[in-house]
C-alpha positions as CSV (number, residue, x, y, z in Angstrom):
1,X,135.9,26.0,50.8
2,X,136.5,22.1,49.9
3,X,134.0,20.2,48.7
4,X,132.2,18.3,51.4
5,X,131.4,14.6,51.1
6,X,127.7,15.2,51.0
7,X,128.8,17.6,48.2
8,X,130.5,15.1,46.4
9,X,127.8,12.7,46.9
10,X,125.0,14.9,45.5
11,X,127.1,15.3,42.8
12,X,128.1,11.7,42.2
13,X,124.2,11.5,42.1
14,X,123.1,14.0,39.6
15,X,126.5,12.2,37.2
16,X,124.9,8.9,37.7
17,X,121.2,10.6,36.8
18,X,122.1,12.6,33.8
19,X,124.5,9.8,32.6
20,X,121.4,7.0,32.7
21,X,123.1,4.5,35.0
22,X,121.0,2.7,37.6
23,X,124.1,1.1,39.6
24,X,125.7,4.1,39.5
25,X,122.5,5.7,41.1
26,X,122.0,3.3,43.2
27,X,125.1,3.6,44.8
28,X,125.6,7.1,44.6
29,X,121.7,7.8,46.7
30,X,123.1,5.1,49.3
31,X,126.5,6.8,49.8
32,X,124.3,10.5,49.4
33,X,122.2,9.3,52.7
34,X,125.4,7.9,54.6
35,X,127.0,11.6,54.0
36,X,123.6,12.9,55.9
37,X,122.2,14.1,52.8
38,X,118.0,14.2,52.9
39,X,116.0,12.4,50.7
40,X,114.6,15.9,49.6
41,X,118.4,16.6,48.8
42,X,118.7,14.0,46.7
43,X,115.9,14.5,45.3
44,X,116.8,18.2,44.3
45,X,120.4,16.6,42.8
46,X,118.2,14.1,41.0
47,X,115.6,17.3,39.3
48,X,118.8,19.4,38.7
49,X,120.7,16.6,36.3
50,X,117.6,15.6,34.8
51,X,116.7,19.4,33.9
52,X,120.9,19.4,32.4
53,X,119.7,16.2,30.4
54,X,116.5,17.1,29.4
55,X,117.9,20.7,28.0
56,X,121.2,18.9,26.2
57,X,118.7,16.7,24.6
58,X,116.7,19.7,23.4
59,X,119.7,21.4,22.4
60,X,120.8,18.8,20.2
61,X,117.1,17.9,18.7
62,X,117.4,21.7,17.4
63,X,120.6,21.3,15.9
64,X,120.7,17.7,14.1
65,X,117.2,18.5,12.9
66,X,118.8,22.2,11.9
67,X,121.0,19.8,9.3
68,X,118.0,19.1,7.8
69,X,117.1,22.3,7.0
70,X,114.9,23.2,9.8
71,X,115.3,26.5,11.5
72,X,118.1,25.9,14.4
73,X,116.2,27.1,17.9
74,X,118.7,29.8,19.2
75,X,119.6,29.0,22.8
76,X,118.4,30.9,25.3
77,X,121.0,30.0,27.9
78,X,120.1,31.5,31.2
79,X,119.8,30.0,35.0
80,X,116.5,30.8,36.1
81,X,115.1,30.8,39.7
82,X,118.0,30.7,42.4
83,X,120.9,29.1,42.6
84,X,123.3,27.7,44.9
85,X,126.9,25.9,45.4
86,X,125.0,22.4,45.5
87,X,122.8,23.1,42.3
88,X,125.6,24.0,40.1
89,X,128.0,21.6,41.6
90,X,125.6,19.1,40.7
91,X,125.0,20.5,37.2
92,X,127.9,20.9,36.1
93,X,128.5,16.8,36.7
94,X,125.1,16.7,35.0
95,X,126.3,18.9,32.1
96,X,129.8,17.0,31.8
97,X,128.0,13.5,32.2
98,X,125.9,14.4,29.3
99,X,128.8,15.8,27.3
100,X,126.9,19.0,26.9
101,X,129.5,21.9,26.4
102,X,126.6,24.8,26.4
103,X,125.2,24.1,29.4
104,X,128.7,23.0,30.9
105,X,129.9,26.5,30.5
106,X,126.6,28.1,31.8
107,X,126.9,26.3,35.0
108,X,130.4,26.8,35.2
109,X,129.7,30.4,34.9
110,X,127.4,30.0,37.5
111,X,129.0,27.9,40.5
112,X,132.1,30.5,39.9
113,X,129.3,33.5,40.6
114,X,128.5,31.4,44.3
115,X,131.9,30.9,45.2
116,X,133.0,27.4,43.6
117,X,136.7,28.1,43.0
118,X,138.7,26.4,40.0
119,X,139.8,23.7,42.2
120,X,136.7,22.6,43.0
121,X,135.9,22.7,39.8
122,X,138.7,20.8,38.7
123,X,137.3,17.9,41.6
124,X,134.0,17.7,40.3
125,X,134.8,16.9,36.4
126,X,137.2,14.7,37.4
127,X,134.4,13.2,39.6
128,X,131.9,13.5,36.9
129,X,134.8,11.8,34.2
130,X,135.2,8.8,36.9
131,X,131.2,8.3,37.3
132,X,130.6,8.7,33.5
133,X,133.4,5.5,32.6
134,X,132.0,3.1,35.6
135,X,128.6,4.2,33.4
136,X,129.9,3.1,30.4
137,X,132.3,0.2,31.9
138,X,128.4,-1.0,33.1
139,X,127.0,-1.0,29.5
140,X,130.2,-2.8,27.9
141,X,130.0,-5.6,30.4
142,X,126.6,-6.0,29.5
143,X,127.4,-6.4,25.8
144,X,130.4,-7.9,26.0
145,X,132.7,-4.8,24.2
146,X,135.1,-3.8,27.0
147,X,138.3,-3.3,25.8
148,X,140.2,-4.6,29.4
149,X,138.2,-7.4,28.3
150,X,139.6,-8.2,24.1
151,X,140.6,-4.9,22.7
152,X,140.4,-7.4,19.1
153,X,137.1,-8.2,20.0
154,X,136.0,-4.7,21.8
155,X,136.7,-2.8,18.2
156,X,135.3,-5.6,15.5
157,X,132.1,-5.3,17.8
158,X,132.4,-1.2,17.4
159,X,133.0,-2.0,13.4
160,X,129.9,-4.2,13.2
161,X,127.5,-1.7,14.6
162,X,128.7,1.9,13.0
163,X,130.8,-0.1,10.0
164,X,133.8,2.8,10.6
């Protein structure tokens, strides 16, 4: 079954969520609504990638501070409540906008358990991989760093803020 647009759009929205990019959101809910998605729909893309986020951010919390000697949380990796070919379509965007592998392969896991072939897979990192550079192209602009812009100039401004 190919992805449908308002699949796509869902998705694109839960990326732009979980990746922390208001013009990326803001587009992404416009084109969600013009694909006939609900505003509940969009509203259950926007709860699913912030509940990817908000567990990658846990997840990595427990193993930094675990460098510091702390007892590393073990993760308890399971989907719970039900789940469908929208919800994991839209978190695993959500886990690849975040760069979370755990939860990637979880929801992986889990769109392939409600039918979400390989191919469709394939379509929504790519997807997830476009939304997550227009994110970042959004944050060099803003700061001056993108490389399109002075490559020279993108990595002596990389050098003054992590001194590699």
């Amino acid at each position: 079954m190919p992805i449908t647009p308002k699949e796509r759009e869902l998705t694109a929205v839960g990326v732009s969520v979980a990746s922390g990019c208001k013009p990326c959101t803001n587009y992404h809910i416009k084109a969600a609504r013009e694909s006939g998605a609900s505003d509940d729909e969009i509203r259950q893309a926007v709860t699913d990638a912030l509940r990817v986020r908000s567990r990658a951010t846990g997840m990595m919390e427990s193993h930094a501070l675990s460098r510091l000697g702390e007892a590393e949380q073990q993760d308890s990796a399971v989907i719970s409540g039900e789940t469908n070919r929208v919800k994991e379509l839209v978190s695993v965007g959500a886990a690849f906008g975040v760069n979370c592998v755990s939860s990637l392969k979880i929801h992986i896991a889990a769109a392939e358990t409600v039918g979400v072939s390989q191919e469709e897979l394939a379509e929504i990192v790519k997807l997830a991989a476009f939304v997550k550079k227009r994110a970042a192209s959004h944050v060099e602009r803003l700061v001056g760093t993108r490389e399109e812009d002075d490559p020279a100039k993108s990595l002596a401004a990389y050098e003054s803020m992590f001194g590699d």
